[in-house]
KENUDO-730724 format. One record per atom (N, C-alpha, C): residue number from 1; x, y, z. Coordinates in nm, 2 decimals, padded with zeros to 4 digits. Layout:
BEGIN
pt resi:NUM | x:X | y:Y | z:Z
...
//
This chain:
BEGIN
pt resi:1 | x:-03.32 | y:-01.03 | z:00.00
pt resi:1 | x:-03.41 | y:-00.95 | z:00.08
pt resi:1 | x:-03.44 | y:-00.82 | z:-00.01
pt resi:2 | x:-03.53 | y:-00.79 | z:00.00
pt resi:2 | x:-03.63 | y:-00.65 | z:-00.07
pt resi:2 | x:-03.53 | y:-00.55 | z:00.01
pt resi:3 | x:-03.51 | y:-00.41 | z:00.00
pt resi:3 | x:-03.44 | y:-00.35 | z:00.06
pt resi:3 | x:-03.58 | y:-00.24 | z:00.13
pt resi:4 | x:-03.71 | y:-00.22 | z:00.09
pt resi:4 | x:-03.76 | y:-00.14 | z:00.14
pt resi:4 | x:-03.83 | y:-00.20 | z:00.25
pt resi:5 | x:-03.87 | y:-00.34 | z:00.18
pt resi:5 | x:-04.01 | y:-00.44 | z:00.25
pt resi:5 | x:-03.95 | y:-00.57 | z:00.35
pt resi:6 | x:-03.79 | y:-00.56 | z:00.35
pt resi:6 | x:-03.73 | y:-00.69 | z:00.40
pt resi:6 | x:-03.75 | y:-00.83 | z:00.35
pt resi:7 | x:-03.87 | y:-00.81 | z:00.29
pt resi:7 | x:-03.92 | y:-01.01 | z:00.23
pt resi:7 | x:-03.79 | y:-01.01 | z:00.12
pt resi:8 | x:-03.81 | y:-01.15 | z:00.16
pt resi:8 | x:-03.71 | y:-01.20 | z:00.03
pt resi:8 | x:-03.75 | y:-01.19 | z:-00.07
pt resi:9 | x:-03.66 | y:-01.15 | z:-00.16
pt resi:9 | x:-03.65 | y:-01.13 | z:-00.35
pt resi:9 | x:-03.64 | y:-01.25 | z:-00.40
pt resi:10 | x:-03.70 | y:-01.33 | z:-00.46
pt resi:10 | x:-03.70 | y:-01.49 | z:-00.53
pt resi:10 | x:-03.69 | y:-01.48 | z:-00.69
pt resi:11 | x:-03.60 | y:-01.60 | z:-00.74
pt resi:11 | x:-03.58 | y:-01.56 | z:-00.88
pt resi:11 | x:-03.46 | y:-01.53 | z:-00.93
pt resi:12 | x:-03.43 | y:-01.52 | z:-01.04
pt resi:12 | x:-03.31 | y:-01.48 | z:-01.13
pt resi:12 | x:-03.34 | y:-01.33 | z:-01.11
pt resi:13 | x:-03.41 | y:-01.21 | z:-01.13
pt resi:13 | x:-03.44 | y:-01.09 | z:-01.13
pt resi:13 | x:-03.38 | y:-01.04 | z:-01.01
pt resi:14 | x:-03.42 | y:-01.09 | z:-00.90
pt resi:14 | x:-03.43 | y:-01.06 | z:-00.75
pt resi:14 | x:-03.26 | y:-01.07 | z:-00.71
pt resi:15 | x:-03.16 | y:-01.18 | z:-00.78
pt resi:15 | x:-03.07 | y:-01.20 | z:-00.77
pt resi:15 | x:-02.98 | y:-01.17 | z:-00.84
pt resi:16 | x:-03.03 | y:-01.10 | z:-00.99
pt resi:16 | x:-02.95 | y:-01.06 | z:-01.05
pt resi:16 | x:-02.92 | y:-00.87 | z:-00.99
pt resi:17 | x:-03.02 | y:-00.87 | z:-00.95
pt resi:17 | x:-03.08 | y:-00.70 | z:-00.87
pt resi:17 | x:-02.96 | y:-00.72 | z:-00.76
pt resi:18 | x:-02.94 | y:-00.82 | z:-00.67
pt resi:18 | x:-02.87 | y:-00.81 | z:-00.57
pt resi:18 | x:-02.74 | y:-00.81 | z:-00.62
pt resi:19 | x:-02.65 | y:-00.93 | z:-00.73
pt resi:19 | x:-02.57 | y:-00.88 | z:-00.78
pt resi:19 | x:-02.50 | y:-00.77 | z:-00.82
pt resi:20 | x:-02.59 | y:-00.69 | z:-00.89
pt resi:20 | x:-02.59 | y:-00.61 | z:-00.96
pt resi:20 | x:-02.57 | y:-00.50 | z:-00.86
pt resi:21 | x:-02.63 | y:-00.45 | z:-00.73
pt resi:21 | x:-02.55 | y:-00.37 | z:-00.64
pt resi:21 | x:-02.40 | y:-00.40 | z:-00.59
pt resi:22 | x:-02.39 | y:-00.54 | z:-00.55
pt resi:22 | x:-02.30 | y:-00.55 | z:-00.49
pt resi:22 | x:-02.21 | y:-00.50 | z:-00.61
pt resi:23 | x:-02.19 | y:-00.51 | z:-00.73
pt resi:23 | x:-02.09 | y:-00.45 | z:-00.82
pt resi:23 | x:-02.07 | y:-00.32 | z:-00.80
pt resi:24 | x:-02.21 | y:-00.26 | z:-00.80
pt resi:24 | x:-02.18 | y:-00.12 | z:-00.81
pt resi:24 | x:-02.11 | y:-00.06 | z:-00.68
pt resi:25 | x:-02.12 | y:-00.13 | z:-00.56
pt resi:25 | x:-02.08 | y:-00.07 | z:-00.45
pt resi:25 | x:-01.94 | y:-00.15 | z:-00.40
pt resi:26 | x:-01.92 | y:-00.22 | z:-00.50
pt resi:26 | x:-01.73 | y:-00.25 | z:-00.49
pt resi:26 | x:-01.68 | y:-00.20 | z:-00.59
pt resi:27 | x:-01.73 | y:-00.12 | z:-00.69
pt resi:27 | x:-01.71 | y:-00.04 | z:-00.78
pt resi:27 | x:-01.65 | y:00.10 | z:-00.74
pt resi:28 | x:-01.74 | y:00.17 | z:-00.64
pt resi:28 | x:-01.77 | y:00.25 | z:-00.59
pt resi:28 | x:-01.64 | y:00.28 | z:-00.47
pt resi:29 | x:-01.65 | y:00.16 | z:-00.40
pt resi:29 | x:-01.55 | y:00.14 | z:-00.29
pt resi:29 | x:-01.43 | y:00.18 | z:-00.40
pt resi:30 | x:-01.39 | y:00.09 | z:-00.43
pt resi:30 | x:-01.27 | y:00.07 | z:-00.54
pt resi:30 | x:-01.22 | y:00.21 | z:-00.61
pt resi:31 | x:-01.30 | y:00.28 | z:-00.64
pt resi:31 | x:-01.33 | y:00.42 | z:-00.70
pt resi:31 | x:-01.24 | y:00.49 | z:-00.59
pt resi:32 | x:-01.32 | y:00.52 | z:-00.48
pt resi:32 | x:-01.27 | y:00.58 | z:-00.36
pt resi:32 | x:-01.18 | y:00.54 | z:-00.27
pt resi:33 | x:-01.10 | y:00.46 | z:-00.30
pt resi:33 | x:-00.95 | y:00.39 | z:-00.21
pt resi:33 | x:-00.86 | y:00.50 | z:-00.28
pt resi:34 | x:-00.76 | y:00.56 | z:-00.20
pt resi:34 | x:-00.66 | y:00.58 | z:-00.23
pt resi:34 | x:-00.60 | y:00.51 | z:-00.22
pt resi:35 | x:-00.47 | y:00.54 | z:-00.35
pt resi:35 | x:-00.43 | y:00.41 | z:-00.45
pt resi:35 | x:-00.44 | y:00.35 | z:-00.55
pt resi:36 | x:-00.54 | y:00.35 | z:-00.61
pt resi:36 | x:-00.63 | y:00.28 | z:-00.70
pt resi:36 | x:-00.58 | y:00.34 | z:-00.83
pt resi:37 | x:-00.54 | y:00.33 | z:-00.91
pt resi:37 | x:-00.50 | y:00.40 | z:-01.04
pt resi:37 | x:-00.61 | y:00.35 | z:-01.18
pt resi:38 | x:-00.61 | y:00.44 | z:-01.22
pt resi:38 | x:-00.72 | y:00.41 | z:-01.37
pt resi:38 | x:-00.71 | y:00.31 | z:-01.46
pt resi:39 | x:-00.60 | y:00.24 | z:-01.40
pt resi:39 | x:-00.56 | y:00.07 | z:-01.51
pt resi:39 | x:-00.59 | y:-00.01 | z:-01.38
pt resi:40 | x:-00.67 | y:00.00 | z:-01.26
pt resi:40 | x:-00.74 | y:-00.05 | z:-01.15
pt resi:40 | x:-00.63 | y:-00.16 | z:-01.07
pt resi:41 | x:-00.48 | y:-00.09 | z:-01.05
pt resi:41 | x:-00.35 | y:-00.12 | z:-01.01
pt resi:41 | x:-00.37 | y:-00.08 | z:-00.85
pt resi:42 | x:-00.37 | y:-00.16 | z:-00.76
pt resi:42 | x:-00.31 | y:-00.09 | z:-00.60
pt resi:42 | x:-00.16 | y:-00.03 | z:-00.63
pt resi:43 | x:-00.19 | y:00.12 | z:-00.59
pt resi:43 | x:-00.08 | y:00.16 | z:-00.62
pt resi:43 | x:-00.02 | y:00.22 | z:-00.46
pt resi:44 | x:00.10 | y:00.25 | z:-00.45
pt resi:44 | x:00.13 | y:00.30 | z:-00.32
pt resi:44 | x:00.12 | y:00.47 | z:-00.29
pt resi:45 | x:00.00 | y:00.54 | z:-00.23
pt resi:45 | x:00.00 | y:00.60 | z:-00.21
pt resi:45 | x:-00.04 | y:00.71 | z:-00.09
pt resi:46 | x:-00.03 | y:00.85 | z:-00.09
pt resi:46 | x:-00.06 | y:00.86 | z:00.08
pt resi:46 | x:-00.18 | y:00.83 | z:00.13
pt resi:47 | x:-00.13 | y:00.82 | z:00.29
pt resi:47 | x:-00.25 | y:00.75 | z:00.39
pt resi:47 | x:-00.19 | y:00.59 | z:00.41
pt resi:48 | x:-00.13 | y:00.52 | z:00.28
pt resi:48 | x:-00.11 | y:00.38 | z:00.31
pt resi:48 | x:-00.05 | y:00.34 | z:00.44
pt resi:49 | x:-00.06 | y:00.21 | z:00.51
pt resi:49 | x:00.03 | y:00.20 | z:00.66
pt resi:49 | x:00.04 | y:00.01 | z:00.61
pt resi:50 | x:00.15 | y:00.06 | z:00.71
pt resi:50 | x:00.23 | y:-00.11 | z:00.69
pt resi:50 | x:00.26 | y:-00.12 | z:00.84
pt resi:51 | x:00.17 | y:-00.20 | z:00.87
pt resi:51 | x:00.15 | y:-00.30 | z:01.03
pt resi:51 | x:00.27 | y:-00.43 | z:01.05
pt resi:52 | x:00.34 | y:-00.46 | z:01.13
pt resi:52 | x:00.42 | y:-00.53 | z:01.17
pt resi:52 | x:00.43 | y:-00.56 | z:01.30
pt resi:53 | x:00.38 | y:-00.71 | z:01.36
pt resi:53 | x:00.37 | y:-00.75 | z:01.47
pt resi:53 | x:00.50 | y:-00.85 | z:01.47
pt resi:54 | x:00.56 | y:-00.89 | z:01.41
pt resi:54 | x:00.68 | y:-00.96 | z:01.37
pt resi:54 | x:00.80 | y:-00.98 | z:01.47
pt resi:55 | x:00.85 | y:-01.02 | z:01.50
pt resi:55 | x:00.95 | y:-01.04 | z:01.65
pt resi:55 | x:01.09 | y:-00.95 | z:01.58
pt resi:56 | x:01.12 | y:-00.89 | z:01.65
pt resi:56 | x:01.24 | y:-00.80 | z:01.57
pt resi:56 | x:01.31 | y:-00.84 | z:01.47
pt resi:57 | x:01.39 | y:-00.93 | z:01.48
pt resi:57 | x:01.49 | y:-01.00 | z:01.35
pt resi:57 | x:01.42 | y:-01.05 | z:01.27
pt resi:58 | x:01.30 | y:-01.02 | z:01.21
pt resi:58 | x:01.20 | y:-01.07 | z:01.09
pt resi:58 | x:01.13 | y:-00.93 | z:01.03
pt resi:59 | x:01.18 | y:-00.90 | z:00.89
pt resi:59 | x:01.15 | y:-00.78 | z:00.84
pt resi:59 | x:01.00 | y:-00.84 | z:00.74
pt resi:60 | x:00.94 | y:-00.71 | z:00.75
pt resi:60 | x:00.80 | y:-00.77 | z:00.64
pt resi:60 | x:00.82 | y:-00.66 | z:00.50
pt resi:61 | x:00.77 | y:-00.74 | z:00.41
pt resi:61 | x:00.72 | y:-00.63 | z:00.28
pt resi:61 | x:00.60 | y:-00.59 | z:00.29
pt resi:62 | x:00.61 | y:-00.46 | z:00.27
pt resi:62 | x:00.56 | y:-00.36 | z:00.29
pt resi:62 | x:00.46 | y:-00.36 | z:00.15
pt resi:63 | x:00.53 | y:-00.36 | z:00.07
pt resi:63 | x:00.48 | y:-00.38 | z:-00.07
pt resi:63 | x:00.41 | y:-00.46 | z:-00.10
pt resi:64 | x:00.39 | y:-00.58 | z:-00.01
pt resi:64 | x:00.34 | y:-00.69 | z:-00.01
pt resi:64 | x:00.15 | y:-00.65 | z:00.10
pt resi:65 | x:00.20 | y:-00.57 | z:00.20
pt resi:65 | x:00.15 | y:-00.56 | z:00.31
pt resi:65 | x:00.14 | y:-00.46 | z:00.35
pt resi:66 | x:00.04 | y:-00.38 | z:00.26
pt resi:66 | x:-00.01 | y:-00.23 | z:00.29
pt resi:66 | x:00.02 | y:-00.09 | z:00.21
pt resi:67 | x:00.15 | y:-00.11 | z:00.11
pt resi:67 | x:00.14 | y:-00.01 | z:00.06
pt resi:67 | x:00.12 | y:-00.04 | z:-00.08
pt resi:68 | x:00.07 | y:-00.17 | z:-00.12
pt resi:68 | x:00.07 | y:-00.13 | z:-00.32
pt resi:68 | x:00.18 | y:-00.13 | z:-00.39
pt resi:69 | x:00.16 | y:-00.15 | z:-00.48
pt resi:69 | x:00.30 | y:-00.17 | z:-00.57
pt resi:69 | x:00.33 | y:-00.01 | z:-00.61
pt resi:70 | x:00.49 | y:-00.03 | z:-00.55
pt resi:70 | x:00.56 | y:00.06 | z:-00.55
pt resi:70 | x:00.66 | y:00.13 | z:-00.68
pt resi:71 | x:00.60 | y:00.04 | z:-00.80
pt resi:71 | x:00.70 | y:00.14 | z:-00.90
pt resi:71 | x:00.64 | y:00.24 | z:-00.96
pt resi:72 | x:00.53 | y:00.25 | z:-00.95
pt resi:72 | x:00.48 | y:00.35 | z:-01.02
pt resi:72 | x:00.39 | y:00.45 | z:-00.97
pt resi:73 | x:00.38 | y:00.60 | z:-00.96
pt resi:73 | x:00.30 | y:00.67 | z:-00.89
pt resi:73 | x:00.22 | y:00.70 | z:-01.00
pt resi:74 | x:00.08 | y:00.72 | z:-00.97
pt resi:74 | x:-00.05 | y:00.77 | z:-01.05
pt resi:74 | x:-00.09 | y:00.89 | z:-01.00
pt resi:75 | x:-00.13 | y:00.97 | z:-01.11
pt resi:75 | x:-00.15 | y:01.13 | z:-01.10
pt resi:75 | x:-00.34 | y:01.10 | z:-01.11
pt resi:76 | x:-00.41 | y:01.16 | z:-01.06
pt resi:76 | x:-00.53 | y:01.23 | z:-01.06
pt resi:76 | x:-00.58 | y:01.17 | z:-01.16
pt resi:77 | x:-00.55 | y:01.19 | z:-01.32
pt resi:77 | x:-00.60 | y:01.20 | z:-01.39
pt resi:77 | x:-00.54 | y:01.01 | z:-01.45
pt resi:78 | x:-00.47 | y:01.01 | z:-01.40
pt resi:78 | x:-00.47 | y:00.80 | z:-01.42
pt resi:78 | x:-00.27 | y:00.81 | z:-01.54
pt resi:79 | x:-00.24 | y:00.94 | z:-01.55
pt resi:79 | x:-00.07 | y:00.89 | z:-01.61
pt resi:79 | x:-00.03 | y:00.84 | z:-01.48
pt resi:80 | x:00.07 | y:00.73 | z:-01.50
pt resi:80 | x:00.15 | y:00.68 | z:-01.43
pt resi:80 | x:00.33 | y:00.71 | z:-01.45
pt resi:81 | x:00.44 | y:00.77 | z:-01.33
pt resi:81 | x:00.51 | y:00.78 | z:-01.34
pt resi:81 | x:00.64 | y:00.67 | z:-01.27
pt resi:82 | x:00.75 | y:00.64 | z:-01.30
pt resi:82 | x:00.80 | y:00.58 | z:-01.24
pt resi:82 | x:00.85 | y:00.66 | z:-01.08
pt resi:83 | x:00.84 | y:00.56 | z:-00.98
pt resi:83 | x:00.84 | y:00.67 | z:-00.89
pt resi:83 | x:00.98 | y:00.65 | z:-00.82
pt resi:84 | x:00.99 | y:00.83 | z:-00.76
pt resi:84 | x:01.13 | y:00.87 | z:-00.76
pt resi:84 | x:01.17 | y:00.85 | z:-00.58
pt resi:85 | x:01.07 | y:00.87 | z:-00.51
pt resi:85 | x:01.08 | y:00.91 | z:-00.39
pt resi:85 | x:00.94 | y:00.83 | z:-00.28
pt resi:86 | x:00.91 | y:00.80 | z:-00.15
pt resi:86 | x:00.86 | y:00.79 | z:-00.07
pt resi:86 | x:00.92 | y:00.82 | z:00.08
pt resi:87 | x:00.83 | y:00.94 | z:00.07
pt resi:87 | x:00.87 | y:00.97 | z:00.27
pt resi:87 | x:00.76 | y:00.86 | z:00.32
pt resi:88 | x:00.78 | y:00.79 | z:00.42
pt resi:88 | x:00.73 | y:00.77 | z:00.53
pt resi:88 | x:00.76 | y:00.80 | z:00.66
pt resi:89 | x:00.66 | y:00.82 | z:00.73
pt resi:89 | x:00.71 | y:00.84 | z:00.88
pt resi:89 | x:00.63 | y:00.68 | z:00.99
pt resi:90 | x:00.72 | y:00.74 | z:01.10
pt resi:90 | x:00.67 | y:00.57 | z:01.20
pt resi:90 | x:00.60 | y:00.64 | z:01.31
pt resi:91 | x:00.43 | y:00.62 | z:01.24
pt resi:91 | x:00.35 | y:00.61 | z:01.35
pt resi:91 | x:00.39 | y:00.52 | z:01.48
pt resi:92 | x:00.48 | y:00.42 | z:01.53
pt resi:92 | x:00.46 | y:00.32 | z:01.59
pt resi:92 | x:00.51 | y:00.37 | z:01.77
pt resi:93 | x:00.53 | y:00.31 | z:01.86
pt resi:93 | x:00.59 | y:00.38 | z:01.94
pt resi:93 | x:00.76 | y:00.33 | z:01.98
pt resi:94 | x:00.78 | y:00.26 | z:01.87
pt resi:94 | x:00.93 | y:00.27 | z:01.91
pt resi:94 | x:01.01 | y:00.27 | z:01.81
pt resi:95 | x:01.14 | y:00.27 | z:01.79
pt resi:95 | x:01.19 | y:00.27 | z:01.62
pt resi:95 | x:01.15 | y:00.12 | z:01.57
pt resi:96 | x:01.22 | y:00.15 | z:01.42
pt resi:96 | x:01.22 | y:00.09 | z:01.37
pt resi:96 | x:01.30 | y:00.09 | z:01.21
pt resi:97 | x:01.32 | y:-00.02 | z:01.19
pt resi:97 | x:01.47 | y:-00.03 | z:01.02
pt resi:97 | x:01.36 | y:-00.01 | z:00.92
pt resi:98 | x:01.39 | y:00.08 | z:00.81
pt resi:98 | x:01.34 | y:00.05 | z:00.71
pt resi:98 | x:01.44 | y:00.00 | z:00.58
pt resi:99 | x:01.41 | y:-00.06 | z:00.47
pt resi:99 | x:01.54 | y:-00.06 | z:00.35
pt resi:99 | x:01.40 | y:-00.03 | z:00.27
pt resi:100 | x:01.51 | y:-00.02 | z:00.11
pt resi:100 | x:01.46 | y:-00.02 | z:-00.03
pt resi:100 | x:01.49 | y:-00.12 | z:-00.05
pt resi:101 | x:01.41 | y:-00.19 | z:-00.20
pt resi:101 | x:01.45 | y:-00.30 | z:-00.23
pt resi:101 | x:01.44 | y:-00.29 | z:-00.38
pt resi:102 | x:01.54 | y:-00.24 | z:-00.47
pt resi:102 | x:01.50 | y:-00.14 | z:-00.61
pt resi:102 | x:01.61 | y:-00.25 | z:-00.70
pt resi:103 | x:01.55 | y:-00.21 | z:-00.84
pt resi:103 | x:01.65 | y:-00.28 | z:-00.93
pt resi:103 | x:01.63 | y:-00.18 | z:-01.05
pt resi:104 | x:01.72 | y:-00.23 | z:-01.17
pt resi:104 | x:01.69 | y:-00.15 | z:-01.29
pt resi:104 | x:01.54 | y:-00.26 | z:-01.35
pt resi:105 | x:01.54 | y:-00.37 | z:-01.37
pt resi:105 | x:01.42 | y:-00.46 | z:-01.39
pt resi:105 | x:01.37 | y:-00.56 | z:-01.33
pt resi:106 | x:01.24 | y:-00.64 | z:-01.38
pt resi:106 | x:01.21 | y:-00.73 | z:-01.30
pt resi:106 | x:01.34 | y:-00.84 | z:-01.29
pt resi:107 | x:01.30 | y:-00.87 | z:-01.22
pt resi:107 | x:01.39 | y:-00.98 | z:-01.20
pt resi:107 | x:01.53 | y:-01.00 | z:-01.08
pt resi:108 | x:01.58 | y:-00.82 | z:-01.15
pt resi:108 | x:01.67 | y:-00.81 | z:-01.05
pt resi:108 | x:01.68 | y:-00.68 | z:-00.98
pt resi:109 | x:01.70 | y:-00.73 | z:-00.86
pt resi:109 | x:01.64 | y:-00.66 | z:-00.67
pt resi:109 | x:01.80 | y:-00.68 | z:-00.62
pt resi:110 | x:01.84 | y:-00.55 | z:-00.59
pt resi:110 | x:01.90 | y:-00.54 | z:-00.45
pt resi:110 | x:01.83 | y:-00.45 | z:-00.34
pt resi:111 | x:01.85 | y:-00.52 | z:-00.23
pt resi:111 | x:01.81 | y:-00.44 | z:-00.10
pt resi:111 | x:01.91 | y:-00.35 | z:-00.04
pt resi:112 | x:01.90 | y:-00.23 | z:00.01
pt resi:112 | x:01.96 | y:-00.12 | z:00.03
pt resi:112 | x:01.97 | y:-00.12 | z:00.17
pt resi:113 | x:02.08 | y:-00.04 | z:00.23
pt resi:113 | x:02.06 | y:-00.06 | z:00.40
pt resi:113 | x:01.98 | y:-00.01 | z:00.46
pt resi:114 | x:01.94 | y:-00.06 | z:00.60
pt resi:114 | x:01.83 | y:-00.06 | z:00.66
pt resi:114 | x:01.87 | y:00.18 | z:00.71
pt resi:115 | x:01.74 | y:00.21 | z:00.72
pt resi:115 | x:01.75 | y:00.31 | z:00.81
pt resi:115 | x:01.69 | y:00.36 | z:00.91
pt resi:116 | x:01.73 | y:00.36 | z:01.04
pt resi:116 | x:01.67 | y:00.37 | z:01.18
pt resi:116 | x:01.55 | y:00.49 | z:01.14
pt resi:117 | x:01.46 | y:00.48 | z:01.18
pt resi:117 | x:01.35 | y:00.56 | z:01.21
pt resi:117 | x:01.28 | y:00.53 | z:01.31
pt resi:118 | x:01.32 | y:00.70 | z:01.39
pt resi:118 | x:01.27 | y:00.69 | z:01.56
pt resi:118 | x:01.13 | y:00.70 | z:01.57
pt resi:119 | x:01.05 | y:00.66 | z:01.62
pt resi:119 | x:00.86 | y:00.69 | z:01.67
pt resi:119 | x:00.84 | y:00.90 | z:01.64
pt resi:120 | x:00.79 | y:00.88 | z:01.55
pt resi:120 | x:00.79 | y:01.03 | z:01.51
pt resi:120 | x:00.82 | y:01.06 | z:01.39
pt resi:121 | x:00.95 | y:01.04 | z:01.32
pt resi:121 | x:01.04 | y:01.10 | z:01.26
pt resi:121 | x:00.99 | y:01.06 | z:01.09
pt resi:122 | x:01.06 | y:01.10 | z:01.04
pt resi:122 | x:00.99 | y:01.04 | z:00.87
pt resi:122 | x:01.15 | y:01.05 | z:00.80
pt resi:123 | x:01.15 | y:00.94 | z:00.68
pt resi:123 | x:01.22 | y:00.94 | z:00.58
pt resi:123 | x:01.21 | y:00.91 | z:00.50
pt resi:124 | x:01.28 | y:01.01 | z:00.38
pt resi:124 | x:01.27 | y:00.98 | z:00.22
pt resi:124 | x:01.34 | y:00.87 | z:00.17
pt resi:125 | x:01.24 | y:00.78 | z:00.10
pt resi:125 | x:01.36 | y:00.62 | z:00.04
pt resi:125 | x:01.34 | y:00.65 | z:-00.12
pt resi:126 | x:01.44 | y:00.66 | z:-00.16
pt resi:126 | x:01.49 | y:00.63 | z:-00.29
pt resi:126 | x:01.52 | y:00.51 | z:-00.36
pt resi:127 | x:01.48 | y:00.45 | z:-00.49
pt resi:127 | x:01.54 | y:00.37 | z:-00.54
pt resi:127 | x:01.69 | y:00.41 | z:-00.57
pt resi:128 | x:01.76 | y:00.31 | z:-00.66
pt resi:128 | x:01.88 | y:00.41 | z:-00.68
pt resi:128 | x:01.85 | y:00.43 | z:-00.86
pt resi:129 | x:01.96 | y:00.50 | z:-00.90
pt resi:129 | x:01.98 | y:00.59 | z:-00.98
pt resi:129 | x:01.86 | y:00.52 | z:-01.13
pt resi:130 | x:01.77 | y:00.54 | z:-01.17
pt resi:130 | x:01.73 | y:00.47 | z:-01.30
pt resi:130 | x:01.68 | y:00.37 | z:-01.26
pt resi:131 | x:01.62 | y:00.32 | z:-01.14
pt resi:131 | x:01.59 | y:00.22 | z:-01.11
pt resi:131 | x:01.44 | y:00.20 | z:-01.08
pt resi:132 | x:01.38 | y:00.09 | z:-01.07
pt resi:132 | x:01.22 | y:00.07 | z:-00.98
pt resi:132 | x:01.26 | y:00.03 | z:-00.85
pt resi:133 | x:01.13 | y:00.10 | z:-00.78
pt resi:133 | x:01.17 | y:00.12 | z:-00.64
pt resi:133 | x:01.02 | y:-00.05 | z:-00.65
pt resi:134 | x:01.09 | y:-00.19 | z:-00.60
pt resi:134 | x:01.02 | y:-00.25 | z:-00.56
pt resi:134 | x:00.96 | y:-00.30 | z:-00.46
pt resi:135 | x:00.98 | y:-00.24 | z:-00.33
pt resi:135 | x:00.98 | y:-00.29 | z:-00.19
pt resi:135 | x:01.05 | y:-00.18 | z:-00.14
pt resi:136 | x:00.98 | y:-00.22 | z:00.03
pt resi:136 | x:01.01 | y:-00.11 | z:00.14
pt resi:136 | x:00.96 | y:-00.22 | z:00.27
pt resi:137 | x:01.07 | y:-00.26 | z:00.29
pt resi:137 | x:01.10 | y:-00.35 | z:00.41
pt resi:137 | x:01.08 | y:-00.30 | z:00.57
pt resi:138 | x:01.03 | y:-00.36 | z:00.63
pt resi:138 | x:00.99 | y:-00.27 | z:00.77
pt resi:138 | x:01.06 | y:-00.40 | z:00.86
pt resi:139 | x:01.10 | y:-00.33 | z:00.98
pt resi:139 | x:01.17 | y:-00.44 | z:01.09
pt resi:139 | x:01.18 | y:-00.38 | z:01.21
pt resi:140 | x:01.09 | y:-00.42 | z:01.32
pt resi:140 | x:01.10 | y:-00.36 | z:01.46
pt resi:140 | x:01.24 | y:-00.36 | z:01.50
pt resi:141 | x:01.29 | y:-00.26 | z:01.61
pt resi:141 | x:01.40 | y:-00.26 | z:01.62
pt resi:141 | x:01.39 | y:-00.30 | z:01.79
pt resi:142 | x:01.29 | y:-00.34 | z:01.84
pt resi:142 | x:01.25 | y:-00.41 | z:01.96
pt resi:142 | x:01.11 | y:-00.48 | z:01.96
pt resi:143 | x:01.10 | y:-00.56 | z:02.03
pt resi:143 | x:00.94 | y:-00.62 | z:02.08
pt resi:143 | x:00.82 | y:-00.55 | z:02.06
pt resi:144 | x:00.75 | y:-00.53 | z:01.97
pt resi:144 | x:00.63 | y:-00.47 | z:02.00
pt resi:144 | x:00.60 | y:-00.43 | z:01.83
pt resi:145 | x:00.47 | y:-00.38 | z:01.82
pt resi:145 | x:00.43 | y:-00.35 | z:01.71
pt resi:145 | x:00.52 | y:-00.22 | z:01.67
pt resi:146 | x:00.51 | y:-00.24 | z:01.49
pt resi:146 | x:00.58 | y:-00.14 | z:01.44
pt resi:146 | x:00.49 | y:-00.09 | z:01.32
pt resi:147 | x:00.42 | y:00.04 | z:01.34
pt resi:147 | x:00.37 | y:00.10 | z:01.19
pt resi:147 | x:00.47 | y:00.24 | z:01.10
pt resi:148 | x:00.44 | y:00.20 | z:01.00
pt resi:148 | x:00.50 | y:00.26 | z:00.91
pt resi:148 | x:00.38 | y:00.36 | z:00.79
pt resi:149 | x:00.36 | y:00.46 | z:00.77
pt resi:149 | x:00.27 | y:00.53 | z:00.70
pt resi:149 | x:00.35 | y:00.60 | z:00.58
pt resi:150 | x:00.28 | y:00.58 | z:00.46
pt resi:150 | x:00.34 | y:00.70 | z:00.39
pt resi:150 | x:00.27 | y:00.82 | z:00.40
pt resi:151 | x:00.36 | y:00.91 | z:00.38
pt resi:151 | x:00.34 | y:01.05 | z:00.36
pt resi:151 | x:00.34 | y:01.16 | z:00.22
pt resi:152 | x:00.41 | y:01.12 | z:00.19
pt resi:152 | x:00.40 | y:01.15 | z:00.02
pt resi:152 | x:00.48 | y:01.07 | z:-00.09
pt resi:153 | x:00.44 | y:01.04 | z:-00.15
pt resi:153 | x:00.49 | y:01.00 | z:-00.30
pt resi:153 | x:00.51 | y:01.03 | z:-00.43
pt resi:154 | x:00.61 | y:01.07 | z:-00.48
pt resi:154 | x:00.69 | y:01.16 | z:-00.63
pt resi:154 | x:00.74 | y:01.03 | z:-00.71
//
């Protein structure tokens, strides 16, 4: 479709023309997500939320499922640091467990104990000492939806 006249655009021109926006405006999108780091990585940063409809005894990754890969934080200007800390707090209306799930490298992951977070409240998760922080596990602590937001990341 023409964008001024509505008739259809026919042709390789007309189609390369329509291409050719949709790039620029997932470009554009892309640009403007927070998260998005200058090596075009989902990164975990604030605003992100991690939704969980999941029946209690079933935790979800987070990392997987709303917040972007978690080892590395990106500055403004696109350096990337290993990252040291994430507060989240629980939008949700009832608690909920969170864990870390950090290692010194790929490959190898330990998960860290869960910690209660009441509807309200926020907490700092750490990897441990020298480590990548690779996951942040979320698990209702009753029936009902559970959100998780971050709030800042170091």
């Amino acid at each position: 479709m023409h964008l001024k006249t509505g008739r259809a655009v026919e042709g390789w021109a007309g189609r390369l023309s329509w291409y050719g926006l949709l790039a620029v405006a997932a470009a554009a999108v892309a640009a403007g997500s927070v998260g998005w780091s200058a090596d075009g990585a989902y990164r975990v940063a604030a605003g992100r939320v991690c939704r969980s409809a999941l029946p209690p005894g079933l935790e979800l990754s987070c990392g997987a499922d709303g917040f972007g890969d978690l080892r590395r934080v990106c500055s403004g200007g696109g350096a990337c640091t290993r990252t040291t800390a994430v507060t989240v707090r629980n939008d949700g209306t009832s608690a909920v467990y969170v864990s870390v799930v950090s290692g010194p490298r790929q490959g190898v992951r330990e998960q860290g104990a869960d910690h209660l977070v009441r509807s309200g409240d926020t907490v700092v998760l750490r990897p441990g000492r020298a480590e990548y922080l690779f996951d942040i596990t979320l698990r209702a602590a009753r029936s009902g939806p559970a959100v998780l937001a971050v709030v800042r990341v170091r």
